[in-house]
C-alpha positions in Angstrom: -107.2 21.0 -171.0 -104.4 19.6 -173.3 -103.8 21.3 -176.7 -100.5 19.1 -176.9 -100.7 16.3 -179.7 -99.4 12.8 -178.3 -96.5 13.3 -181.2 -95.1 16.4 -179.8 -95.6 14.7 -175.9 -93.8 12.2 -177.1 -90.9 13.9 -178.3 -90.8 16.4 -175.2 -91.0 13.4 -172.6 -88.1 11.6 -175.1 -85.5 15.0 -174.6 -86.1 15.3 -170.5 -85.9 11.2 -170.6 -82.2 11.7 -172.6 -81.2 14.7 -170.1 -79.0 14.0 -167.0 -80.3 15.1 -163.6 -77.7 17.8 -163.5 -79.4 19.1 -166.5 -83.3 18.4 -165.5 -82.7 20.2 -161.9 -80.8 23.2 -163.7 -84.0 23.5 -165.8 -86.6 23.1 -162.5 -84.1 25.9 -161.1 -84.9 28.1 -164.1 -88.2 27.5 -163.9 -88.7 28.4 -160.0 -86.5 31.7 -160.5 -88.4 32.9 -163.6 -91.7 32.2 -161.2 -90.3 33.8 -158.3 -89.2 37.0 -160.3 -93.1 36.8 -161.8 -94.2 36.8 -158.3 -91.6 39.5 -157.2 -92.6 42.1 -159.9 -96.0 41.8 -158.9 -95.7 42.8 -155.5 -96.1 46.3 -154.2 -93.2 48.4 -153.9 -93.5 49.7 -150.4 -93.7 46.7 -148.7 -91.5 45.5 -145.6 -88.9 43.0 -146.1 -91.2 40.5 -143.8 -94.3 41.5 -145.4 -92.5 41.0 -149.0 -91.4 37.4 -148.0 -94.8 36.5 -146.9 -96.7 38.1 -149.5 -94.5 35.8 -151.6 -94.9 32.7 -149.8 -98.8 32.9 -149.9 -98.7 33.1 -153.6 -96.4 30.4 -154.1 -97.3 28.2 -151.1 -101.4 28.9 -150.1 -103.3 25.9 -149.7 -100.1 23.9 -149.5 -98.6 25.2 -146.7 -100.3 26.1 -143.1 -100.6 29.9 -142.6 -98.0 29.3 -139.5 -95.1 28.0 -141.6 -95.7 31.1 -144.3 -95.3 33.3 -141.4 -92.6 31.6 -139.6 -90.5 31.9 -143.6 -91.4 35.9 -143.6 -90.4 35.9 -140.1 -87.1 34.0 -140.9 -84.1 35.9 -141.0 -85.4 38.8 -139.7 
């Protein structure tokens, strides 16, 4: 579904087109830390720092990633 009228594409498209990389990647990092903080929130409290990371990993990363390398992130670090 698209409720955006070509006009108003147009004109967003126009602005990222005018923006600098610097600027485009600042707003994609926004973007992914307003997400991850979505995700975060969500997440029960009493969870383990490992079953935290993957908890977060399958909600960002299921069906992209192979189970193996979701675990291997929550396992990361530990």
């Amino acid at each position: 579904m698209n409720d955006t009228s070509s006009k108003m594409e147009k004109m967003v498209d126009e602005c990222y087109a005018s923006m600098t990389p610097h600027q485009r990647m600042r707003i994609a990092a926004s973007m992914f830390e307003t997400a991850r903080a979505i995700v975060e929130s969500s997440l029960p409290e009493n969870l383990s720092r490992k079953e935290r990371r993957l908890a977060f990993a399958r909600r960002l990363y299921a069906g992209e990633l192979p189970e193996v390398a979701l675990v291997a992130f929550a396992e990361w670090g530990s």
